[in-house]
TORRO-528136 format. One record per residue: y, z, x of N, C-alpha, C, CB in turn; residue in one letter. Coordinates in steps of 0.1 Angstrom, whole numbers, plus 5000, padded with zeros to 4 digits. Glycine has a CB too. Example, Ala and Ser with C-alpha at 12.3 -4.5 7.8 and 13.67 -1.06 7.14 Angstrom:
<nodes>
494350785132495550785123496750785132495550905113A 497850715128498950715137500050795129499450575141S 
</nodes>
This chain:
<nodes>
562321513061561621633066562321693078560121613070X 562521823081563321863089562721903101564021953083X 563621883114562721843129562322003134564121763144X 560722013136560522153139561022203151559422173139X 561822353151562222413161561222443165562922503160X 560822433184560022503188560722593197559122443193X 560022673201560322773215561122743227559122813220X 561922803233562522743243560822713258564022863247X 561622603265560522633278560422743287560522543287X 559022753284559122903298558923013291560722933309X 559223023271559423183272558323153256561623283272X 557523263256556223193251556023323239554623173265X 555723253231555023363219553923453223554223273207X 553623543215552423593220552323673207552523663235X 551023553205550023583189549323653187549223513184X 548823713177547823813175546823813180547423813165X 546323653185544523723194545023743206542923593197X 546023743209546023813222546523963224546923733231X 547324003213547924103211547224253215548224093200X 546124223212544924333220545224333234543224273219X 545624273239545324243256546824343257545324033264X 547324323250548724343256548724473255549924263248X 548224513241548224693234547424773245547324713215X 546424683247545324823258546324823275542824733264X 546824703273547324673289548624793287547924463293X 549524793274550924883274550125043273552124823258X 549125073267548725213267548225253278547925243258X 547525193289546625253297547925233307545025183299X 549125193307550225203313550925313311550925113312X 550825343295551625443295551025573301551925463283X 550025583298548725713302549025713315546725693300X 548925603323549025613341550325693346549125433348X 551125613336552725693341552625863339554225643329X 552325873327552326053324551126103338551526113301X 550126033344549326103350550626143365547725993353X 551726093366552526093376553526143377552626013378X 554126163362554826273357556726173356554626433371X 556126023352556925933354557725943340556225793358X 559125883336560225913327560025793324561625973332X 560225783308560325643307562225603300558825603295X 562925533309564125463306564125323300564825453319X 564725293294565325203287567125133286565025263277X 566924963295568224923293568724853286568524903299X 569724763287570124653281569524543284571424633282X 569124393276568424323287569824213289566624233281X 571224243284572124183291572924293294572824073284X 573624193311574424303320575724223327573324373333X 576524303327577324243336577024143350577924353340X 577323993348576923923358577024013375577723793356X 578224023375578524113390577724203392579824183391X 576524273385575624393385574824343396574824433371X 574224203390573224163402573924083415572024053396X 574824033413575323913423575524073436577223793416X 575924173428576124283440575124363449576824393433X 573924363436573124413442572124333446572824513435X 571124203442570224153446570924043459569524103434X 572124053459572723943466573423793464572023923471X 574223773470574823643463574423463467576523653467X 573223553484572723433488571323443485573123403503X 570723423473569323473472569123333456569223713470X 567623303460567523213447567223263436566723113447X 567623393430567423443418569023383411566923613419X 570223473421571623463420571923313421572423543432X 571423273428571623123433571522983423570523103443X 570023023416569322953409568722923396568822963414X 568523093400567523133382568023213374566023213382X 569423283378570323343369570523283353571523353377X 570523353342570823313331572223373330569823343321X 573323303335574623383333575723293326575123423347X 576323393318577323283309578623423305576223203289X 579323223303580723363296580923393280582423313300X 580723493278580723553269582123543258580323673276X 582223453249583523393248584523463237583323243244X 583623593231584523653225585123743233584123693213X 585223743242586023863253586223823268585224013253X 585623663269585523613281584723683292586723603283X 583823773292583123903300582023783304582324073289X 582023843321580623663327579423803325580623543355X 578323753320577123823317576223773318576923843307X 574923833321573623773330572523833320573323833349X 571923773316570123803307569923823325568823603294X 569123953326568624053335567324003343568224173327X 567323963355566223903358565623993369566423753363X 565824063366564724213372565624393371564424183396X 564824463371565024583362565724643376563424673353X 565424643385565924803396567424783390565824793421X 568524693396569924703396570024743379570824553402X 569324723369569924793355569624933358569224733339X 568624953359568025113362568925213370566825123371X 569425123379570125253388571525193380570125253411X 572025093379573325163368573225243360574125083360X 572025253352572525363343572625513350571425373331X 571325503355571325653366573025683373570025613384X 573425603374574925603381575825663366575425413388X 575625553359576625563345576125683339576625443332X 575325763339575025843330574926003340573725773320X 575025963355575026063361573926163361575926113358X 572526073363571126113362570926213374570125993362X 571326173388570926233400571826353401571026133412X 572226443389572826573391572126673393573626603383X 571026613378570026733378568626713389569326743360X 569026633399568026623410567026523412567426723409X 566526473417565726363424564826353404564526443444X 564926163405564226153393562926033392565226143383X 561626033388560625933384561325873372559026003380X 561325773370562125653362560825593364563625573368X 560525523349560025403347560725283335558725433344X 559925203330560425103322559424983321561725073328X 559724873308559124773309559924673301557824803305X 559424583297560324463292560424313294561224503294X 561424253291561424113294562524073303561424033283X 562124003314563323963325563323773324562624043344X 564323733331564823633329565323533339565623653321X 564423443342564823353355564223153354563723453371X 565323163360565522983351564622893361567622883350X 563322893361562522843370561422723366561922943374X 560622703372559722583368558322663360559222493383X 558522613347557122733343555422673351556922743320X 554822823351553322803350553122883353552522713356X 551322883353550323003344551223143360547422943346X 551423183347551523363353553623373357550023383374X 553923263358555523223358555623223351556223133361X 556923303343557823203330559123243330557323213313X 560023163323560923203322561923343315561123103321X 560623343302561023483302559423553304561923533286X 559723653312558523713314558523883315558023653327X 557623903317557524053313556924163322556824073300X 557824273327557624363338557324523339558724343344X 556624553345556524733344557124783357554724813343X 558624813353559024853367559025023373560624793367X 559125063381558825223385559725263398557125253390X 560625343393561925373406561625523406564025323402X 561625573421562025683428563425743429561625653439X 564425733425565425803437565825913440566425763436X 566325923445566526073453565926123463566226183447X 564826063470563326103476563426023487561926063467X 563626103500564026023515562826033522565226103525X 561826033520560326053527559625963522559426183524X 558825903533557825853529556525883523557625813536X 556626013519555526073509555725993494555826263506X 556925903489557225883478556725753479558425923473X 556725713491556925603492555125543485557525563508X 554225663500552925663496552425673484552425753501X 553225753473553225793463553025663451554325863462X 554025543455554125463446552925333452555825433445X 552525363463551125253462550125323459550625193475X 550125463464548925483454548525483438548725563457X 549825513432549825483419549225353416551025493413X 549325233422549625103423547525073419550625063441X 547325163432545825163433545225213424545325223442X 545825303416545025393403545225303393545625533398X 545725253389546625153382545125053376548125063396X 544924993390544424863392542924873384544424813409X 542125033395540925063385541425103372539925183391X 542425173367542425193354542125053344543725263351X 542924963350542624793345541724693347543324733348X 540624773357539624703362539424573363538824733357X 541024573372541124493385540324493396542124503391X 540024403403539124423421539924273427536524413420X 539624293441540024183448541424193457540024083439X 542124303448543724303453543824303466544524423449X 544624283475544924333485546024383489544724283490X 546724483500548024533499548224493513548424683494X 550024423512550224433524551424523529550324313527X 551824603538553124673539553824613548553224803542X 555024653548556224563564557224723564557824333558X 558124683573559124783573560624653575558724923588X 561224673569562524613571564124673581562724613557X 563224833584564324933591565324963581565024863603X 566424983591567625073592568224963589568125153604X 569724953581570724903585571324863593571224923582X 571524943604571424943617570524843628571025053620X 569324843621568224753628568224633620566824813628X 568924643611568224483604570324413612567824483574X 570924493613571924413620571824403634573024463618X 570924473643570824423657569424333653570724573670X 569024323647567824203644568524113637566524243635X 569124113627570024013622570623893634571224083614X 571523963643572323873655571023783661573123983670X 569623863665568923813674568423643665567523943679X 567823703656567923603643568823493645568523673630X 570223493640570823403639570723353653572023433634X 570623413662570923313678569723213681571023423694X 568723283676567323213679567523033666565623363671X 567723083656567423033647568822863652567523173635X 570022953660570922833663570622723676572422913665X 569322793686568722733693568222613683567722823699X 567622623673566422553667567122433654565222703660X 568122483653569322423641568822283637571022413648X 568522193644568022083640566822053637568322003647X 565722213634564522173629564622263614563122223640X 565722293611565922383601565922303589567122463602X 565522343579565922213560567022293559564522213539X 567422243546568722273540568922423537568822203528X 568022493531568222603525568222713538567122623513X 567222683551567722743561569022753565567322703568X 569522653568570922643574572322673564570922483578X 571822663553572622743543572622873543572222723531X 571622923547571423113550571323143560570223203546X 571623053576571523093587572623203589571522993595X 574223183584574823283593575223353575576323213608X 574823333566574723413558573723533549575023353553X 572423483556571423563553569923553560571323543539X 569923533575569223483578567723553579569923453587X 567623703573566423733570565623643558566523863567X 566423603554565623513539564523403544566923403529X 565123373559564623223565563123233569565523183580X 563023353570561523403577561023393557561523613589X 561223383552560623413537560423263531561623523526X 560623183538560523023536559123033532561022923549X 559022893523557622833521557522703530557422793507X 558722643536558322473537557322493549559922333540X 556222423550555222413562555722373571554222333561X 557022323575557222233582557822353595558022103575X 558422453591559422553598558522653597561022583591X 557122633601556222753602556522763619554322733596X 555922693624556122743633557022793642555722693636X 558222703637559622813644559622963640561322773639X 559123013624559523113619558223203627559723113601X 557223183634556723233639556523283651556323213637X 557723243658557823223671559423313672557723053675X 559723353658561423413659561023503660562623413647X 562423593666562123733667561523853658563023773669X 561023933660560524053649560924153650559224093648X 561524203634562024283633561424403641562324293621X 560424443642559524603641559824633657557524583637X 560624523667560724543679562224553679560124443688X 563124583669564124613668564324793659564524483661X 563424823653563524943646564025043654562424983641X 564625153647565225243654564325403651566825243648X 564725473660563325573655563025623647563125663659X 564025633637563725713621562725623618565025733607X 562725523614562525393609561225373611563425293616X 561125343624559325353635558025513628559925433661X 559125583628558225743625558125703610559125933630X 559125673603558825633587557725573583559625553581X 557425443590556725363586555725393589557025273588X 554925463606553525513612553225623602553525573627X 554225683597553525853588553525763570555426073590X 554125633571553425593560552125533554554025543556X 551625493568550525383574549325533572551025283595X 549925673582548625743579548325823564548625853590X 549625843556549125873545548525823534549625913543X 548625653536547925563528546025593533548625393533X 546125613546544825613552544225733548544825593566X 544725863547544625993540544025933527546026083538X 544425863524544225903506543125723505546525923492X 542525693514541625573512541925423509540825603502X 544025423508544325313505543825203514545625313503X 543625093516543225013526544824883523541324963522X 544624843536546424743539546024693552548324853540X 547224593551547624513563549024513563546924373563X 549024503580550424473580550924353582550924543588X 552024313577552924193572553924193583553724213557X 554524203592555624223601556324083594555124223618X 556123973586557123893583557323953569556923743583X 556924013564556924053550558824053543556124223550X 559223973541560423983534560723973518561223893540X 561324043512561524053498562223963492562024163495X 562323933479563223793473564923863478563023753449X 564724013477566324103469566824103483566324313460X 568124153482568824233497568824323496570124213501X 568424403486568424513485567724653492568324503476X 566424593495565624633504565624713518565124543505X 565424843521565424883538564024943536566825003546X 563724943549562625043555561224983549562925223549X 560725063539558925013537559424913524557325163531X 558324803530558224683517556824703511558224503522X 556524653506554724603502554624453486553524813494X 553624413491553324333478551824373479553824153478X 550824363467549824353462549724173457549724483451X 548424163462548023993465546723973464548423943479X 546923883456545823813446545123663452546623763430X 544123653447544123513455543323433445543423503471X 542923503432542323443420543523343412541723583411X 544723383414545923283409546623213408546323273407X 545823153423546322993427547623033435546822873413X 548823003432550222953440550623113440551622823430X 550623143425551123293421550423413425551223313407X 550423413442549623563449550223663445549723583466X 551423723439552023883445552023893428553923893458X 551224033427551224033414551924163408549824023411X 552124223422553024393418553324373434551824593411X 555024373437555824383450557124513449556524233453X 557524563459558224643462558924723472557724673458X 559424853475559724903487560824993483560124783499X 561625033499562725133495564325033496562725303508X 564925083488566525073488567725143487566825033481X 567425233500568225313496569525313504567525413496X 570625183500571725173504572125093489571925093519X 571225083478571625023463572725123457570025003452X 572225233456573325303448574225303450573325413446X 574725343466576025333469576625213467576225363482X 575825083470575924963466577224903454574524943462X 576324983445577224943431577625083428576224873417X 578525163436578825253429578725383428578525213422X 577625423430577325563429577325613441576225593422X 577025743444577025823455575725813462577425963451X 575925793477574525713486573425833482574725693509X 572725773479571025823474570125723480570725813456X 568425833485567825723482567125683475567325693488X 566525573474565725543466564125433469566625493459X 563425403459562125353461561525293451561325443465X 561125183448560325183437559725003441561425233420X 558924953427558324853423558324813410557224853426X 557724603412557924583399556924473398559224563395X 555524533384554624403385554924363371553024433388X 554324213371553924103362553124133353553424013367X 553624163340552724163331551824083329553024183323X 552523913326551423813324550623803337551923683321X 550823833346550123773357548623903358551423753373X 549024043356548024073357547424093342548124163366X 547224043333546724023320545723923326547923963308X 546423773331545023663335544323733342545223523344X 544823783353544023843361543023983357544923863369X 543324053347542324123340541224023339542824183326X 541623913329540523843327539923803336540723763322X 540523713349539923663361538423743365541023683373X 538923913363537823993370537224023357538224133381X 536923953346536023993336536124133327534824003344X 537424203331537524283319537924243305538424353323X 536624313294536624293284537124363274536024273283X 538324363263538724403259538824453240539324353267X 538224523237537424533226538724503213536424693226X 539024443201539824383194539924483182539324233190X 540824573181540624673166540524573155542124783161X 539824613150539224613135539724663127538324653133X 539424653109539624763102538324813098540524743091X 539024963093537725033089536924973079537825163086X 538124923070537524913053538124793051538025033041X 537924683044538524613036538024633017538024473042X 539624633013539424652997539324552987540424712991X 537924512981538124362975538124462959536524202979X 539124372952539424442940539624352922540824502944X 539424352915539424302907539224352890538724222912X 540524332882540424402869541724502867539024502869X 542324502857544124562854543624692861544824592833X 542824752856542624932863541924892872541725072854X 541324812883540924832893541824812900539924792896X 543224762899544024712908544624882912545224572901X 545424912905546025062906545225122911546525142895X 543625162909542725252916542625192929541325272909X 542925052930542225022949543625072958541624782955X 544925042949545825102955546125242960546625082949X 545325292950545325422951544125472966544825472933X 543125422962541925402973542625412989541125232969X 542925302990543725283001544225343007544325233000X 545425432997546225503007545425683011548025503000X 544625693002543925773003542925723019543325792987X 542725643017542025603032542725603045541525453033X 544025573043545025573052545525743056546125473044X 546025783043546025893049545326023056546325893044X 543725953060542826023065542825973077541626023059X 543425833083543525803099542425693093543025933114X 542525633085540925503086542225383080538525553068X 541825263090543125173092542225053083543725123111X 543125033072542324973060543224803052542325123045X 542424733050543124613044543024603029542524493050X 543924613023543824603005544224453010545024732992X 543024432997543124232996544224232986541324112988X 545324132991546424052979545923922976548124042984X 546623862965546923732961545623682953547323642973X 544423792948543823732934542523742940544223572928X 541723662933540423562935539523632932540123492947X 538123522930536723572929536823692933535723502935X 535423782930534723882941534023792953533523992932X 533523682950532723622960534023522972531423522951X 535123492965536123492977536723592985537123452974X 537023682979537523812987536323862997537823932975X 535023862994534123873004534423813012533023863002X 533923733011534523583024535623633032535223403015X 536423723029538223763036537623903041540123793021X 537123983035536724103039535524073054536124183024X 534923973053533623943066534723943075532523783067X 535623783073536523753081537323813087537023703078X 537823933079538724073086538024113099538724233076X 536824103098536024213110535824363106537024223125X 535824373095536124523090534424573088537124513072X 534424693089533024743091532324783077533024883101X 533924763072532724793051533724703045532725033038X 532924653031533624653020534024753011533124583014X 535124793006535324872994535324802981536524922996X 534224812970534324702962534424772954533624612960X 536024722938536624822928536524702920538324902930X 535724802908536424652898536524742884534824472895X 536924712871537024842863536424922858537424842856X 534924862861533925002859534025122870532224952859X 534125032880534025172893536025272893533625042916X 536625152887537925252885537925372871539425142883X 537325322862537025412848536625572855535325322837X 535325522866534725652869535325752879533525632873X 536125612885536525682898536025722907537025752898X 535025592911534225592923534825452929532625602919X 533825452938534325262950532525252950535625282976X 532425102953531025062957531525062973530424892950X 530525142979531025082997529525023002531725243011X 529924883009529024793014529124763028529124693008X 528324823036528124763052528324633053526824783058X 529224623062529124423067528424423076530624333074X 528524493089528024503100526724543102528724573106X 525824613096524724663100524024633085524924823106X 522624613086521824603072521624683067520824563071X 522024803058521924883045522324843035522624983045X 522424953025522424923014523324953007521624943011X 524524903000525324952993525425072985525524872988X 526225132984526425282976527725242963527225452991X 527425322955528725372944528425562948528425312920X 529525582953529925722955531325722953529525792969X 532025902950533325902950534225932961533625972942X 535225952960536525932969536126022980538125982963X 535726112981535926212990534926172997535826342985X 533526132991532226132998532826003005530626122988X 533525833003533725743006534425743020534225692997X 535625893016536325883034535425953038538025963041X 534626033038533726143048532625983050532826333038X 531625933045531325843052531825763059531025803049X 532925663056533625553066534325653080535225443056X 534725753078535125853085533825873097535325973074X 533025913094531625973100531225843109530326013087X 531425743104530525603112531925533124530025443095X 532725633125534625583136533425613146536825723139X 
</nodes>
């Protein structure tokens, strides 16, 4: 007997009873986007390895760690399965010369890819709704994309979230904060672990984004950025703080708030959960607008976010949203040489009226096919056998409610199953 292939680890099927969750979760996404007048893009989910090493960074544990990168051996090309959407997004905007016709709403969704330890709401391949700004140097856009964030959440009837914002500054400021950084941090050098001292004089904002408990307290006692900002920077971030308040968002501020990417200046934010154990940040984000030039294109800015599909799926559930399972209208139980061709016929005549119908295959009783037709969930039976095809009628039988079965014809059959949507 031959050894069953399963699934790789980390990247998970996703079967029909859940498939509901997924369909209301992808439509009431799509609806949200058009309420915002958002574009929907589409990339490759493989990219040139150098795409990210350039843009997310080369000292960061996505590049570091969780990259799926390989060489590509019919042309030797190093290539990366995509472990987050901004750097594909703005190459294409670059490659395809999007920012001519002027500042654009970009969205997207899909599956991203990072070689990590799975669990609930992690995986290795997982799935994202990302949403980029560029062009848009104000913090009106910025406001723009948390409040979406907020509409979002009641459309999904989410509760509990919380938002936090930071500012990261200027380039300018994250380099006169950067030095202060490294000097503090070379005071302390012998209370640092490994991965600190690995990013001290190569990335030493990352250090403040540590988990180990042990280097809390130095990281709390290091300098802060927000006493380094420069004035654009300071007025960015206060006129973003009041137009969140304008419009009823509620936040805290993060002053350690650092992002996984390097990509990041000026406003950050994550949305944070606390129903999911380890996995708080369930939609994170901010501006980047030194990425384009980054890889390529001509300096633009830019802005955007990117949440977890699975993570907020549990979390639908967490807060009790229920999610109703389509059905079919009709199931066709059939039986007899001319009732077969008439239920075919039946059928598509049902179909082509918008009523989403199951013609039974592969035989059997009338009292088995019942049994398949309950099981469907379907709200009638259609029952053909060759008396009712001779006349060219259907028996239709309520599953769901107690009445009484009818023989009527075609027309009268869609106008009732029709009438009872």
């Amino acid at each position: 007997m031959a050894k069953v292939v399963k699934a790789v680890r980390g990247m998970n099927d996703i079967l029909p009873e859940e498939a509901h969750l997924w369909h209301f979760f992808e439509q009431t996404v799509h609806n949200w986007l058009a309420l915002y007048g958002y574009r929907n893009i589409r990339t490759p989910i493989v990219e040139h390895t150098d795409l990210f090493v350039r843009s997310i960074g080369e000292v960061t544990d996505i590049v570091e760690k969780e990259m799926y990168s390989f060489v590509d051996h019919l042309n030797n090309d190093r290539l990366a399965l995509r472990p987050e959407g901004t750097a594909s997004c703005v190459r294409a905007v670059i490659e395809h010369n999007l920012l001519y016709g002027g500042p654009q709403r970009l969205a997207y969704s899909g599956p991203m890819f990072r070689h990590e330890r799975p669990q609930k709401g992690r995986y290795r391949q997982f799935n994202q709704v990302g949403v980029e700004a560029l062009g848009f140097s104000g913090p009106d856009i910025d406001a723009e994309l948390i409040v979406m964030c907020s509409r979002l959440w009641q459309m999904l009837g989410i509760t509990g979230l919380r938002l936090e914002i930071g500012t990261l500054g200027s380039a300018e400021s994250r380099a006169l904060h950067r030095t202060r950084l490294v000097k503090y941090f070379e005071q302390h050098v012998k209370h640092l672990d490994e991965d600190a001292n690995r990013r001290l004089h190569a990335n030493p904002l990352r250090i403040l984004d540590s988990k180990n408990p042990e280097m809390q307290p130095i990281i709390e006692q290091a300098p802060r950025l927000i006493d380094d900002l420069d004035e654009s920077s300071r007025i960015h971030f206060e006129t973003l703080q009041q137009l969140l308040r304008e419009q009823g968002v509620q936040f805290e501020i993060n002053l350690r708030l650092v992002r996984g990417l390097d990509y990041y200046n000026r406003t950050v934010f994550e949305w944070i959960t606390d129903k999911l154990g380890a996995q708080s940040a369930v939609c994170a984000g901010g501006r980047y607008d030194g990425l384009i030039a980054q890889i390529g294109g001509r300096p633009a800015p830019a802005c955007g976010f990117a949440m977890g599909v699975e993570r907020l799926l549990a979390l639908m559930q967490e807060c009790g949203k229920e999610i109703t399972r389509s059905v079919p209208d009709a199931y066709i139980v059939h039986q007899g040489e001319q009732a077969t061709g008439f239920a075919w016929k039946t059928a598509e005549l049902l179909r082509e009226s918008g009523c989403q119908v199951i013609l039974h295959c592969g035989g059997g009783s009338f009292k088995s096919q019942m049994k398949k037709a309950d099981a469907s969930g379907a709200r009638f039976a259609v029952i053909i056998g060759d008396d009712e095809a001779m006349m060219q009628i259907a028996t239709l039988k309520p599953l769901r409610e107690i009445a009484d079965q009818v023989r009527i014809n075609l027309n009268a059959l869609i106008d009732l199953i029709k009438a009872k949507n």
